[in-house]
C-alpha positions in Angstrom: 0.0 0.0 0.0 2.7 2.3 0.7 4.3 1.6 -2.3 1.5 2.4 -4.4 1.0 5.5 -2.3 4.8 6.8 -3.0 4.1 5.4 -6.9 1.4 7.9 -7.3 2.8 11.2 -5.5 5.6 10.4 -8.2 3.5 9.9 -11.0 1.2 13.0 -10.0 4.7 15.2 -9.7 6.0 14.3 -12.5 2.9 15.2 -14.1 2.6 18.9 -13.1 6.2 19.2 -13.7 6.7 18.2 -17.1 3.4 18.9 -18.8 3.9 22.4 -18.0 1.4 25.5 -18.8 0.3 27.0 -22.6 3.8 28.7 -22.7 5.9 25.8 -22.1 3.6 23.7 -24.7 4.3 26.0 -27.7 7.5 26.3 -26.5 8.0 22.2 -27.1 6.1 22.4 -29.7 7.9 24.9 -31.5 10.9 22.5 -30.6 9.9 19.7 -32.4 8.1 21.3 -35.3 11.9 21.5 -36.6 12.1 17.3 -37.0 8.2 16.6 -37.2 5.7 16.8 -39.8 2.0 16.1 -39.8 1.6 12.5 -40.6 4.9 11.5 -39.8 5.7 8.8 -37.4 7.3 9.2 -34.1 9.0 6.6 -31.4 8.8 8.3 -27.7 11.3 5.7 -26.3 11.0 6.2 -22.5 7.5 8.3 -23.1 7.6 8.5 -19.1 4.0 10.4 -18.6 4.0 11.4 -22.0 4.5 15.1 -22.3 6.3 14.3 -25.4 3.6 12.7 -26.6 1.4 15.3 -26.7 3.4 17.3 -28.2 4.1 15.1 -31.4 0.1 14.8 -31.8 -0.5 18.5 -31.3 2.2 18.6 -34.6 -0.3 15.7 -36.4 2.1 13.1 -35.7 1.1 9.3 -35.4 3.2 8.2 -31.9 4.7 4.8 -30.7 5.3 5.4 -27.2 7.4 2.8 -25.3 7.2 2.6 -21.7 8.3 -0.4 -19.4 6.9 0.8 -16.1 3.5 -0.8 -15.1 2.4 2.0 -12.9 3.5 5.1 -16.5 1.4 2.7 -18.8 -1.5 2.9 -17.0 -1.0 6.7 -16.5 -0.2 6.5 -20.5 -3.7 4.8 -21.2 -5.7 6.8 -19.3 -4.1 9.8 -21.0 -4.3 8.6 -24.8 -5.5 5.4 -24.4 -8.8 6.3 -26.7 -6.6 8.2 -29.5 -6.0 5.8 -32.6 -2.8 7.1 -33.6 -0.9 6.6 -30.5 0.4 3.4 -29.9 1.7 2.1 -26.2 4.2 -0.2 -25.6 4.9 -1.4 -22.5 8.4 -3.1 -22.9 11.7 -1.2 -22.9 14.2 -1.0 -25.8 17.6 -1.6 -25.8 20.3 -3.6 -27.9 18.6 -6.9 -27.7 15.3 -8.6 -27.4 14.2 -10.9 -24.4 14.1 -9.6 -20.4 15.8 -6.8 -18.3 15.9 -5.8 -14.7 14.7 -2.8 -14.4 15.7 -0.2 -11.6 12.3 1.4 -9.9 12.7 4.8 -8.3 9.1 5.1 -6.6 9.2 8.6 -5.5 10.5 10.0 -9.1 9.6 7.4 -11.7 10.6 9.4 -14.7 14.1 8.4 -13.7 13.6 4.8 -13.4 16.1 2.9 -15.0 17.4 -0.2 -16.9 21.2 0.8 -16.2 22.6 -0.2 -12.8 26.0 2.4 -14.0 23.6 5.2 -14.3 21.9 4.6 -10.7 25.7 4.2 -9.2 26.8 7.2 -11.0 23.9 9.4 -9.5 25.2 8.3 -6.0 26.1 11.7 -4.3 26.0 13.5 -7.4 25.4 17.2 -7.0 21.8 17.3 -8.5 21.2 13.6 -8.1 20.6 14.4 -4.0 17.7 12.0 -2.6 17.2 9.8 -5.4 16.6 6.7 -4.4 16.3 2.9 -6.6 14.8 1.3 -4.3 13.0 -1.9 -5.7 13.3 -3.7 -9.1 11.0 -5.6 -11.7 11.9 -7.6 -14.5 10.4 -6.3 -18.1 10.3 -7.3 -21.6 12.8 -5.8 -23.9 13.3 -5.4 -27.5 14.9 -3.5 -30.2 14.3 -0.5 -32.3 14.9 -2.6 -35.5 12.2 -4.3 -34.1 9.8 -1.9 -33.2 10.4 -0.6 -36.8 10.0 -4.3 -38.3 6.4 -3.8 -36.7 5.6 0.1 -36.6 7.0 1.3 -39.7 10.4 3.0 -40.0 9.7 6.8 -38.3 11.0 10.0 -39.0 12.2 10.9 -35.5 12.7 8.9 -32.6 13.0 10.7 -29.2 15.3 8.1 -26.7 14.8 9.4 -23.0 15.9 5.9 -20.6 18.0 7.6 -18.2 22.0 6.3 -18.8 20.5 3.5 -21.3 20.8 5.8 -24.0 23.6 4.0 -25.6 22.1 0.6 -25.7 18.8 1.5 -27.4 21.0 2.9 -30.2 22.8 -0.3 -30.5 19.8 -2.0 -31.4 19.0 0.5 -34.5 20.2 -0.1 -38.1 17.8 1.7 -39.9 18.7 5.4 -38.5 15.5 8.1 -39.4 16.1 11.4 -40.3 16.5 13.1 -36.9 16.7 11.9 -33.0 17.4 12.9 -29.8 18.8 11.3 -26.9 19.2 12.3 -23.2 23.0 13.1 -22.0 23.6 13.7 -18.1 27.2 14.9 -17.3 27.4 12.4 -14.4 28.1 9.7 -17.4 29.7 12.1 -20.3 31.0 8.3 -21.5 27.4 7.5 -22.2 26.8 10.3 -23.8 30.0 9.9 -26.0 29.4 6.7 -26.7 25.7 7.6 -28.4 27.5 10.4 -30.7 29.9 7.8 -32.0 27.3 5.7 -32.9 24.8 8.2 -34.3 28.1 9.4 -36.6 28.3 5.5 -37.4 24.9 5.6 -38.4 25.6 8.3 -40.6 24.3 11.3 -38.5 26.4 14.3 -39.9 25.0 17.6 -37.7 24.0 17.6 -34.2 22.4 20.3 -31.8 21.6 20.3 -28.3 19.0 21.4 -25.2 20.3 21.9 -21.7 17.9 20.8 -19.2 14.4 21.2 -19.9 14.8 24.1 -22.0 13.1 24.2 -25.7 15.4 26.2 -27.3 18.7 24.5 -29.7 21.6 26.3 -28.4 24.0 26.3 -31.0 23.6 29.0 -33.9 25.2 26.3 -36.2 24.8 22.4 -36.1 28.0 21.3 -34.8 29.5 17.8 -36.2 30.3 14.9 -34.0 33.7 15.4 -32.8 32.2 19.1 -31.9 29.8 17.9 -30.3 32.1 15.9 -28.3 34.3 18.4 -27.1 31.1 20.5 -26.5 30.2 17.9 -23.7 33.6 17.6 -22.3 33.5 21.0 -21.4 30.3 21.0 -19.7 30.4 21.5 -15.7 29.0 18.6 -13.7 26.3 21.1 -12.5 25.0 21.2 -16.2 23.2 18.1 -15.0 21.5 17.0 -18.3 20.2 17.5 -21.7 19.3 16.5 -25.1 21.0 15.7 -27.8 19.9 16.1 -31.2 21.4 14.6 -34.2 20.2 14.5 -38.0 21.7 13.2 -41.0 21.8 16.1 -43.9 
């Protein structure tokens, strides 16, 4: 009972934090408009309580979000459940198919995770004070080549899984035209590691959002080993971000 009590402050946080007023809407909106077109497809991998989400539909997108947590898929149907072009999956992704552990943080769910370095990484981090993993559940997993094999091959996927970023990309061999990913500067390897392989995937320009802003920061797209050395030079109190990465 007190799980389920601690499950739902989370879930009822998160909601008021990230799904924001008009202002921060068209602000995300005016984000994504850059990478999505009505009637294109979209993977939310990691659609948490689906801010994103609603965002690609206001832009007339058709949405696959993927979402492993039992507790954010029900939050996910009541949401959009009734809406025929959103899809929910409740597995995660990553760079095979089968079962994961997953990593539950009950009082912030949004930063669940499927990567035991991340949750060591956050340990006494400035930024990361109070978070706590506290219980785990195993959950199906599959790939994005697999999610395509069944979905359709999108024209943006947005990867959000908190330090897994890097293994959901090794699962995709059939890159879209734009993506994002999550960095956090607790594990800049992670984040390096996810620019390599977007470059290997052929991803030429890359731009980024600190935090939870909605703006691209960079006047020009930067390439890869930019982008790199961009990250490298970010303080640890940066925190996190997103990556954006496109191949023209």
């Amino acid at each position: 009972m007190l799980q389920s009590l601690r499950t739902l402050r989370g879930i009822v946080r998160s909601l008021r934090i990230y799904h924001g007023g008009r202002a921060a809407r068209a602000a995300m909106d005016r984000l994504y408009d850059q990478f999505v077109q009505p009637g294109d497809l979209v993977f939310d991998i990691g659609a948490h309580v689906g801010d994103r989400v609603a965002s690609f539909r206001r832009l007339g997108a058709r949405v696959v979000a993927v979402e492993p947590q039992p507790a954010l898929v029900r939050t996910l149907k009541l949401l959009y459940g009734r809406d025929p072009t959103i899809t929910i999956e409740p597995i995660a992704v990553g760079p095979y198919s089968g079962e994961i552990e997953f990593n539950l943080n009950l009082d912030n769910p949004t930063v669940s995770t499927a990567s035991v370095a991340f949750v060591r990484a956050s340990a006494g981090a400035p930024g990361w004070e109070g978070q706590a993993w506290t219980d785990t559940l195993r959950v199906p997993i599959t790939t994005l080549d697999e999610l395509i094999a069944r979905h359709g091959k999108p024209s943006f996927i947005k990867i959000d899984v908190e330090g897994f970023e890097a293994g959901v990309l090794a699962g995709l061999s059939q890159p879209p035209a734009a993506l994002s990913f999550e960095f956090t500067t607790i594990q800049p390897g992670v984040a390096a590691a996810c620019i390599a392989g977007c470059a290997a995937l052929g991803y030429a320009s890359f731009n980024a959002v600190l935090g939870e802003g909605r703006n691209l920061i960079h006047p020009r797209w930067l390439t890869a080993p930019e982008t790199t050395r961009w990250l490298s030079g970010l303080p640890l109190g940066a925190n996190s971000g997103d990556i954006y990465a496109r191949i023209a």
